[in-house]
Each structure stands twice: as C-alpha cells, then as structure tokens.
SERO-4910 file (N, C-alpha, C, O; in steps of 0.05 Angstrom, whole numbers):
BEGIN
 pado doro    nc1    nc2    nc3   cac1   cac2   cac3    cc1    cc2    cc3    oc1    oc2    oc3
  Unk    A    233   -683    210    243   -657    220    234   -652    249    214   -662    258
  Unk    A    250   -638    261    241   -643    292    226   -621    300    234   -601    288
  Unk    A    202   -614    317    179   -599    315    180   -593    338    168   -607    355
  Unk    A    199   -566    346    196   -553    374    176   -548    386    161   -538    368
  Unk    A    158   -547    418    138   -533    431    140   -510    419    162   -502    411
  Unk    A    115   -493    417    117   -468    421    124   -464    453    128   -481    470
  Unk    A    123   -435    454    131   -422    475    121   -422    497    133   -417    518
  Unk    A     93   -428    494     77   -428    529     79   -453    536     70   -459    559
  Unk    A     92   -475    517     86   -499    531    111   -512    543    115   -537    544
  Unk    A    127   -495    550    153   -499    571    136   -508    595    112   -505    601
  Unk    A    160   -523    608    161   -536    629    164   -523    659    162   -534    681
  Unk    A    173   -493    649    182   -485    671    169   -460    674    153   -464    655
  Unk    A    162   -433    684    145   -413    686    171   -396    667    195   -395    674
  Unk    A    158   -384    642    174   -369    625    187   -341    642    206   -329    634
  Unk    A    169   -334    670    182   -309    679    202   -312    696    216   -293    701
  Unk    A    206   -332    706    221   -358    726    252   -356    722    273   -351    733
  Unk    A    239   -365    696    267   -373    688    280   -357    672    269   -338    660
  Unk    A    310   -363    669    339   -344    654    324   -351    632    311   -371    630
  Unk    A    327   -329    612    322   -333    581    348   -353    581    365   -352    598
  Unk    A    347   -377    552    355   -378    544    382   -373    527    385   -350    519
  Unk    A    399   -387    521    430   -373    497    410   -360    472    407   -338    463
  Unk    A    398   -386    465    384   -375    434    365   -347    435    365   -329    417
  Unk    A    351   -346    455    339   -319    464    352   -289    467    342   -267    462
  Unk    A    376   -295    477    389   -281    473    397   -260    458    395   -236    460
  Unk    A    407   -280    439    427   -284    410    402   -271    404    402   -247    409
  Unk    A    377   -281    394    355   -269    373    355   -236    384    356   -218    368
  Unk    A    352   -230    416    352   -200    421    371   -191    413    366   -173    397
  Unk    A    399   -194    417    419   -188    405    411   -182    374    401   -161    369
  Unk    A    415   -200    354    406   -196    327    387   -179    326    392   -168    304
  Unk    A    368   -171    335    344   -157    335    359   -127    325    376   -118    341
  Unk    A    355   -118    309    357    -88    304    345    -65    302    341    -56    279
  Unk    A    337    -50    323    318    -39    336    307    -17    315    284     -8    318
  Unk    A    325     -7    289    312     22    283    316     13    246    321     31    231
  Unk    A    313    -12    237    339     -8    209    300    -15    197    301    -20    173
  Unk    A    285    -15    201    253    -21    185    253      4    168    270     22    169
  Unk    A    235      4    155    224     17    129    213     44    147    220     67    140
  Unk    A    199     40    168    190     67    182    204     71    217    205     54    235
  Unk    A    211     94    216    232    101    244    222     79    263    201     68    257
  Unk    A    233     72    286    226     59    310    217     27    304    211     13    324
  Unk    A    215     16    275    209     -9    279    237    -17    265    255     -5    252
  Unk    A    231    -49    274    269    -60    268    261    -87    247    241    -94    233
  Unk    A    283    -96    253    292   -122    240    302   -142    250    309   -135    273
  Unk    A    307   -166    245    325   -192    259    346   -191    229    342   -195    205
  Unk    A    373   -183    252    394   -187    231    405   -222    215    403   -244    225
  Unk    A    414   -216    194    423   -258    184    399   -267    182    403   -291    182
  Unk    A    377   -263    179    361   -279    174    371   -308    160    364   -330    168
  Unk    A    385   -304    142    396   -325    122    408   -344    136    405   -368    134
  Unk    A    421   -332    151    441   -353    170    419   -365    198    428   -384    210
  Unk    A    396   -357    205    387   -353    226    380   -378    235    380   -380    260
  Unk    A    373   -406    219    368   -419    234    391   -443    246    387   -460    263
  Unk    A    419   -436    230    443   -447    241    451   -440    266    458   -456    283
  Unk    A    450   -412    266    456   -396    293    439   -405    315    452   -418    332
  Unk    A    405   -402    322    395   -412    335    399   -435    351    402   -438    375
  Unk    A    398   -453    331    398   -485    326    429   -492    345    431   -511    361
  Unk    A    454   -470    340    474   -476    352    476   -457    382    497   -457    396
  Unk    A    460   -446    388    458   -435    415    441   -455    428    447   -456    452
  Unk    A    424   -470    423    414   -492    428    423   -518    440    416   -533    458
  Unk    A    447   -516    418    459   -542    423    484   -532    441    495   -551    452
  Unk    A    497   -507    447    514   -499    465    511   -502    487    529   -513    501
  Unk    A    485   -492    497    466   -495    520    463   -518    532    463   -520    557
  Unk    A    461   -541    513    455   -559    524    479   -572    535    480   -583    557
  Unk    A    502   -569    516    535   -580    528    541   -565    550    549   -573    572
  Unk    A    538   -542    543    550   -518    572    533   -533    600    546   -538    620
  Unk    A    509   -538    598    494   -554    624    495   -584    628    480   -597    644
  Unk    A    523   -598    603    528   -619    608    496   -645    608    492   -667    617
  Unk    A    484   -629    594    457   -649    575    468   -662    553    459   -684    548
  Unk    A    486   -653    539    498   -675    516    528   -672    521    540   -657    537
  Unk    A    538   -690    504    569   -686    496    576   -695    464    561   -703    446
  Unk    A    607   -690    464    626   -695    441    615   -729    440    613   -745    459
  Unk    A    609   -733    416    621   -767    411    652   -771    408    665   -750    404
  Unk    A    662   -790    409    693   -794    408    703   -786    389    724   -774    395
  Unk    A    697   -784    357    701   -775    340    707   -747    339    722   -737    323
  Unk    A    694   -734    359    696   -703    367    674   -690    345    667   -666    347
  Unk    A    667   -704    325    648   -691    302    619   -696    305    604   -691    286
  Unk    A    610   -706    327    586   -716    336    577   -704    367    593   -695    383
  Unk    A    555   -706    371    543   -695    391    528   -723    404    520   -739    387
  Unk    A    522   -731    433    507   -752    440    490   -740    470    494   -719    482
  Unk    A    471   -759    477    458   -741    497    471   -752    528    481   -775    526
  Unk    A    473   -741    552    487   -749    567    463   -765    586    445   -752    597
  Unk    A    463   -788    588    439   -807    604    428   -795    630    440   -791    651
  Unk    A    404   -789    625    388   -783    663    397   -764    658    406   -765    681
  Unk    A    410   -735    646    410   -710    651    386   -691    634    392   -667    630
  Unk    A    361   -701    624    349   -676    608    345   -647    614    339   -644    638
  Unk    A    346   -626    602    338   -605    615    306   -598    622    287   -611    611
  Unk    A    304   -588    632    271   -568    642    265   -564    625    250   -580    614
  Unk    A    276   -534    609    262   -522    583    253   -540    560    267   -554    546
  Unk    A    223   -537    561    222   -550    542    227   -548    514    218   -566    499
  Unk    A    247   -517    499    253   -520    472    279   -534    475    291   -539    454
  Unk    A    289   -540    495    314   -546    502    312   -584    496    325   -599    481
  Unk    A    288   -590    516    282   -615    515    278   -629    487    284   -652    479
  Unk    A    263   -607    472    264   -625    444    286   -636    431    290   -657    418
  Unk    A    301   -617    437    330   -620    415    347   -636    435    368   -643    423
  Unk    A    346   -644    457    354   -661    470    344   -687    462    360   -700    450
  Unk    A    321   -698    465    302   -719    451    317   -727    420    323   -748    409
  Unk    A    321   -700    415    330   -709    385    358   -723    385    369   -740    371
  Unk    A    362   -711    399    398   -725    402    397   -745    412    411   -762    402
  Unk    A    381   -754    434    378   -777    448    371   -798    428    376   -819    440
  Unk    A    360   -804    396    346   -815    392    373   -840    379    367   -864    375
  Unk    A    393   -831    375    413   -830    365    437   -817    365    433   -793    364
  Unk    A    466   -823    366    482   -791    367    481   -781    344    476   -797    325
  Unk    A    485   -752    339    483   -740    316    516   -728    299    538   -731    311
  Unk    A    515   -721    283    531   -711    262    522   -676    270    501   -664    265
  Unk    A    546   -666    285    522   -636    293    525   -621    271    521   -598    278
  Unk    A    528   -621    254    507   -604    227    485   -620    225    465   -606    229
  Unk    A    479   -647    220    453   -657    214    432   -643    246    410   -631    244
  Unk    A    449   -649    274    428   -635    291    422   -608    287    400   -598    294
  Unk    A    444   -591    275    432   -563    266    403   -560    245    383   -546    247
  Unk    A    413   -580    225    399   -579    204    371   -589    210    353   -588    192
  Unk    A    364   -600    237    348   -621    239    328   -601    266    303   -602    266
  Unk    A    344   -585    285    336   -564    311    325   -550    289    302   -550    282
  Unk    A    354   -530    273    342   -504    271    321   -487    254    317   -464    258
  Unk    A    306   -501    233    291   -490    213    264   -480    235    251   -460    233
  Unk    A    262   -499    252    231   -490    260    244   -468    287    223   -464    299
  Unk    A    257   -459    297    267   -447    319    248   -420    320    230   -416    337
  Unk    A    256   -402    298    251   -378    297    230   -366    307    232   -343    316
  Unk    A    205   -382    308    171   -371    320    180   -375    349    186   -356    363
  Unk    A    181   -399    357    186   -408    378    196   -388    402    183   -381    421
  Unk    A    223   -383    395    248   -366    410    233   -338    409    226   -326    430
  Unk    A    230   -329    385    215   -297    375    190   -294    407    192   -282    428
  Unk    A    172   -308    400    156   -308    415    160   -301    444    148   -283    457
  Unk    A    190   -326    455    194   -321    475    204   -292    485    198   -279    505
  Unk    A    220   -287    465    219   -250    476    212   -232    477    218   -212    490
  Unk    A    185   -242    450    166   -219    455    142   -228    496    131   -213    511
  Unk    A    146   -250    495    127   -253    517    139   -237    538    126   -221    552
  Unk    A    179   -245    539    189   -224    564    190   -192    560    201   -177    576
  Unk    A    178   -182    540    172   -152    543    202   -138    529    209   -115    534
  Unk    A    219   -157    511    237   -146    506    233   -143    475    250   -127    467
  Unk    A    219   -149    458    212   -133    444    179   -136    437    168   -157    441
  Unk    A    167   -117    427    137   -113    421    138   -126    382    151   -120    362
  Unk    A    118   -144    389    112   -152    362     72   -148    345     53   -162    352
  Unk    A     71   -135    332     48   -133    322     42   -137    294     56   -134    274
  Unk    A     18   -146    297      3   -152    268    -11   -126    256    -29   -112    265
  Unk    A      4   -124    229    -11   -112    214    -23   -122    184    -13   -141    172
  Unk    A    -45   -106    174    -58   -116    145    -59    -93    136    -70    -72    144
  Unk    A    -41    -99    106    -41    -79     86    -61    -88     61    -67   -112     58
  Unk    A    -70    -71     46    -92    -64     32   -111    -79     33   -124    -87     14
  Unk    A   -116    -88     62   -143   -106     70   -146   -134     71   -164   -147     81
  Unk    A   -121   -145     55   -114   -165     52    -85   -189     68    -86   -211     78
  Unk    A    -69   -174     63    -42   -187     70    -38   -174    106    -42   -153    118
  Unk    A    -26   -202    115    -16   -186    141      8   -196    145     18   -216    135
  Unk    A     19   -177    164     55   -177    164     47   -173    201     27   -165    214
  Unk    A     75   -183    205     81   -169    237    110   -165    238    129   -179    233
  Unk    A    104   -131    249    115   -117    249    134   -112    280    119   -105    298
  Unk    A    159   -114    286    177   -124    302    189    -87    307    200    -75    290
  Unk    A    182    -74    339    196    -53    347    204    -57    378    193    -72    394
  Unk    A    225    -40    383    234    -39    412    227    -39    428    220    -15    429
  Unk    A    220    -50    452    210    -48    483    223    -31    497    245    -23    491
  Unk    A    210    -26    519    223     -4    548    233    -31    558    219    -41    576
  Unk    A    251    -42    551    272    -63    570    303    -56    561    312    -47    540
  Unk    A    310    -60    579    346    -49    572    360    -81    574    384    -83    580
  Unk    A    346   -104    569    359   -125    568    382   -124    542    406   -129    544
  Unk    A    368   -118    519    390   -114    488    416   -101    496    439   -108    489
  Unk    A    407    -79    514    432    -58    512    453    -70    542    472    -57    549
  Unk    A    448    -84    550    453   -102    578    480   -123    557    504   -126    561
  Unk    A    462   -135    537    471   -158    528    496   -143    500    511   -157    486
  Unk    A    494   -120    499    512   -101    479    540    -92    496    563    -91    488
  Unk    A    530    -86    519    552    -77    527    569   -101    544    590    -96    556
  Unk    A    556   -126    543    569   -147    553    587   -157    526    610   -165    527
  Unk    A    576   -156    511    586   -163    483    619   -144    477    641   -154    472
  Unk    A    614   -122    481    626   -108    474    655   -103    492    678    -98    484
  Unk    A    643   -107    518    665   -119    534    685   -136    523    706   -131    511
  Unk    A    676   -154    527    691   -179    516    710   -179    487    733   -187    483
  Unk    A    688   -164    469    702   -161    442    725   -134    435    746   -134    422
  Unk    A    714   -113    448    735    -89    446    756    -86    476    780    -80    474
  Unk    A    742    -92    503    759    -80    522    773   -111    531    788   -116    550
  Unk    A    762   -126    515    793   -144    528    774   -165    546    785   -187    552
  Unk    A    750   -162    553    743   -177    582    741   -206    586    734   -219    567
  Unk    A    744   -217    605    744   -245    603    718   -259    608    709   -260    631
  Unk    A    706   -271    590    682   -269    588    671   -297    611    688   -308    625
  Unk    A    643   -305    611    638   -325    621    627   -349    606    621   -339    584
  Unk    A    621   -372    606    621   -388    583    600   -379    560    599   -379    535
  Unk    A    583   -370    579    550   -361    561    562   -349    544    563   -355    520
  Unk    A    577   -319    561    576   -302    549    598   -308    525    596   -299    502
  Unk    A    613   -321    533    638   -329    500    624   -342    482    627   -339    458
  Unk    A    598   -366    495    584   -372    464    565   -352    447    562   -352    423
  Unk    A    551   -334    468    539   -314    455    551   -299    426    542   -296    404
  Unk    A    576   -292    442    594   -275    424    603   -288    403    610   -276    383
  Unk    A    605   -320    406    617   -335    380    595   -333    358    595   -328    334
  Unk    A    574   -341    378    548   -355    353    537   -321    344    516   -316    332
  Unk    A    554   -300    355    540   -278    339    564   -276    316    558   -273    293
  Unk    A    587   -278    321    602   -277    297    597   -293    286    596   -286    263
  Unk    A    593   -319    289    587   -337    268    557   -334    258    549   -352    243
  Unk    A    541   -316    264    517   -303    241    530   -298    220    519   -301    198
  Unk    A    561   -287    222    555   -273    200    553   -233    200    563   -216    185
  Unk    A    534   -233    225    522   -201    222    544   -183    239    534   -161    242
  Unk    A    564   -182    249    570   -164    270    588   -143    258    597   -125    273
  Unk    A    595   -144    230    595   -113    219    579   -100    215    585    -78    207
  Unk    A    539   -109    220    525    -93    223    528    -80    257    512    -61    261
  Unk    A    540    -84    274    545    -77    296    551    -54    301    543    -43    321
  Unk    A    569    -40    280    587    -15    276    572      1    279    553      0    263
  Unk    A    573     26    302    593     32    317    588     15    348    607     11    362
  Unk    A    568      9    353    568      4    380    589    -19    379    603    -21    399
  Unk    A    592    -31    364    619    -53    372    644    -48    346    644    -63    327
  Unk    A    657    -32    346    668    -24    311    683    -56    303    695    -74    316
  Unk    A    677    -53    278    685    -60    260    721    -68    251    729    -61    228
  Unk    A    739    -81    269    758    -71    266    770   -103    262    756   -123    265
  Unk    A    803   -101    253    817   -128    253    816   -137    286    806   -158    295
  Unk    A    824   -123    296    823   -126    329    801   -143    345    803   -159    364
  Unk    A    782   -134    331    752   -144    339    750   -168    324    747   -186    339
  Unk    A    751   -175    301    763   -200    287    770   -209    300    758   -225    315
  Unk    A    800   -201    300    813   -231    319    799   -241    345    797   -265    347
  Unk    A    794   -232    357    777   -236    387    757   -249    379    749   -268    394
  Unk    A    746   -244    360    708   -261    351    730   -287    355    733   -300    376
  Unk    A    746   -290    329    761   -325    320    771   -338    347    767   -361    354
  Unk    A    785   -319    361    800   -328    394    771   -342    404    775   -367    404
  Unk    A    747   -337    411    731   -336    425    711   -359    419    692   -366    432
  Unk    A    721   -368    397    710   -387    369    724   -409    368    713   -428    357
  Unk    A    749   -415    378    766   -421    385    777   -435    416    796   -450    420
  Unk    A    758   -424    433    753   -426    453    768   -416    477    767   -428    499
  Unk    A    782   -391    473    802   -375    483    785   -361    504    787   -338    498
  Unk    A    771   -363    525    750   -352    545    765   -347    575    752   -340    595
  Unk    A    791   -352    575    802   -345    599    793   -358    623    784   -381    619
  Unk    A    794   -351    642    787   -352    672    758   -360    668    749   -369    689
  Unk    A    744   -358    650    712   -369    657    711   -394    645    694   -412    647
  Unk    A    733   -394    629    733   -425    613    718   -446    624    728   -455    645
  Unk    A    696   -457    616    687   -490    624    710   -510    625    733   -504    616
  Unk    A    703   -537    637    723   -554    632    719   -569    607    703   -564    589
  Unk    A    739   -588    609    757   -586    580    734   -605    562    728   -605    539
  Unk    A    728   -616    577    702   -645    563    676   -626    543    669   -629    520
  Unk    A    667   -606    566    645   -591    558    655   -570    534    643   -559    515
  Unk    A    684   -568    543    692   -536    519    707   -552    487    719   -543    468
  Unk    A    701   -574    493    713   -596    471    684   -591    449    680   -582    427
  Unk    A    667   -604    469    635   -605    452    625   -579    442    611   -578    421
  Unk    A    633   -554    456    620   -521    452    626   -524    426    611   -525    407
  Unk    A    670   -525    427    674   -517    397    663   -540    384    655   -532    362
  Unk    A    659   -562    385    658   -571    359    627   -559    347    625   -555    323
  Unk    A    612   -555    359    585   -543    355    595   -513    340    592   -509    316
  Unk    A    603   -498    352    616   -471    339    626   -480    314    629   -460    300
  Unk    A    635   -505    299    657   -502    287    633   -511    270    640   -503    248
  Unk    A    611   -521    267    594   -540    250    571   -515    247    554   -516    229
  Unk    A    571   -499    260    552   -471    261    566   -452    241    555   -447    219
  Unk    A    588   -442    246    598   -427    220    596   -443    191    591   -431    171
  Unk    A    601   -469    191    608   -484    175    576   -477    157    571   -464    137
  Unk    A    561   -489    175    532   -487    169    521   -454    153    508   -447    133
  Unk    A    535   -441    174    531   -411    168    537   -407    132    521   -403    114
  Unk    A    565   -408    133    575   -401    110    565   -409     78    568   -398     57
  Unk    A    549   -440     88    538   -447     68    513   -441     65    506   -443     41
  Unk    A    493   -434     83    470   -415     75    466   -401     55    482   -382     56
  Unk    A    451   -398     31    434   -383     19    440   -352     22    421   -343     36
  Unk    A    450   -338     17    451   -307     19    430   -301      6    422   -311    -15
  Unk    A    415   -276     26    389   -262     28    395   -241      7    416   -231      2
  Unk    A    368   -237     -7    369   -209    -21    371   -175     -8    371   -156    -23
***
C-alpha cells in the first residue's frame, strides 16, 4: 500500500506554494456548521473520501503533464524526467512510475492513507482549525471548526459559477467540480449551489469533459477523464456510511 509523507515533509515551503486539487476538494467537502454543537463541522462523503482524494491527485498530476493515459486509455503511466515538487504528489507519482497502473488500482492504492495527510495540510494553511478533545478522561476525538479564511467561500462561489451561471471554467477548476460530484455529496450543497436537473447536467457535462475555452489539450483531457471515469466508478462502489 503506498505510504504518503505527512505534511511537513513536502519539498516545497507549504506557504509558498498553491494548495493542492485534493486540498481543495477536502475544504470544499468540509462542512462548516452540520457537528453535534453550533460552529463545529464535518468532512462531507467520508465513505467515498478516499476515491475522491486519491482522484484529485491523480488529476493534478495529468493536468501538470506528470503522468498520462496508457494506450488502452484505461491506464495511467508516469511521464519520464517530469516528477512534481510536492511531495504528496511525488509519492503517487513514484507509484505510477513503478509500473503503469489500472487507475482504480492507483486509486485504490493513493487513496486510503490521503485523508491525515491533505487534512493537515489545511489545517496548517489556517483554513480550517482542528482540535483535540478527551471525553470522560479517556477517549479523544478532534474536533474540526471554521477558520477566519474566506478560501471555502472563494472556492463555493467558483463552484457555483461554473455549475449554476453557466461559467467556463478553468481546468482545475472543471476537475474540482467533477471530483466533487463524483463524491457523491453535492446535494448536500443545497442552497448555496441548489439542487436542480440543471445543475446535474452540468456536474455530467463537466465529467465528461465539456470545460470550454479553458479546456486542456486533448492528450492531458483524454487522461483527466479517464481518471474521472474510474473515480465515480470507484465512488459508487464504496461502502455507504451510517
């Protein structure tokens, strides 16, 4: 199983650099108020969570032309002499390198350990506050609430663009929006993004690879979907949460 860095041991200065797709996506999922007591949240899909990750991962890495399609179109391979910097990036590159992959087996193989990793990373950028607590002296939990950063609501109304007013997104931003419909979660979205057939169709267009004027070229948007298409796939067969 492949065993991501944690978070401080990137390659590159974590304040430096662009978050991440998968970073993103987890702030996105983050749901700022739905906890047991006002003001603390949740990470939406858990169930689905480490497909999703695992496939913002592997988006990232095609969108920056670090891997590609195998010929088959159902495989992923690493592109020679291109690794990335980040080092959660680098692992799952390594992994692909070792061999080409079957991209559900690279999902299945990136995404279980993602979650600490990525989490961390946004609690380190101040976008959300994470604390430890211990209940009856014994057990401890950490407990996940909102930061003074308007990055979430940055990354909502870019979302929302794209999915209700029509906008033509940019590649990030079309995989963002795919690998959030393909959670699974974005009828928890309602109202900030409603709930509608309209909005449907646009997730599938977008899933599909329908991105307009920001469209990547055709080699790189060949590899996105097939990753999108092995991420829902992955999705759908997940375990549903209680």
């Amino acid at each position: 199983m492949l065993q991501p860095p944690a978070a401080r041991q990137r390659d590159i200065d974590p304040m430096l650099a662009e978050p991440t797709i998968a970073e993103d996506l987890l702030l996105l999922l983050f749901q700022p108020d739905v906890g047991v007591r006002p003001g603390r949240g949740a990470i939406a899909g858990e169930g689905t969570l480490y497909a999703v990750l695992a496939g913002a991962v592997l988006a990232e890495l095609a969108l920056g032309e670090h891997v590609r399609a195998t010929r088959s179109g159902s495989g992923v391979e690493v592109v020679d002499d291109r690794p990335p910097t980040d080092a959660l990036l680098r692992a799952a590159w390594n992994y692909v390198g070792q061999r080409p992959r079957a991209v559900q087996t690279a999902l299945a193989a990136i995404g279980p350990t993602l979650r600490a990793p990525v989490l961390a990373r946004v609690v380190d950028r101040g976008d959300i506050v994470a604390t430890q607590h211990r209940y009856l002296g014994l057990f401890e939990s950490t407990v996940l609430e909102g930061a003074d950063s308007d990055r979430r609501a940055r990354l909502m109304t870019a979302a929302r663009a794209v999915l209700v007013d029509g906008a033509a997104p940019s590649p990030r931003t079309a995989a963002l929006v795919a690998l959030l419909w393909a959670s699974g979660t974005l009828p928890q979205f309602d109202p900030d993004i409603p709930w509608s057939s309209a909005v449907i169709a646009r997730a599938r267009e977008l899933e599909q690879g329908d991105w307009g004027a920001g469209a990547a070229g055709e080699a790189v948007q060949r590899t996105v979907l097939a990753i999108f298409s092995a991420t829902v796939a992955s999705a759908l067969s997940a375990p549903s949460q209680p």
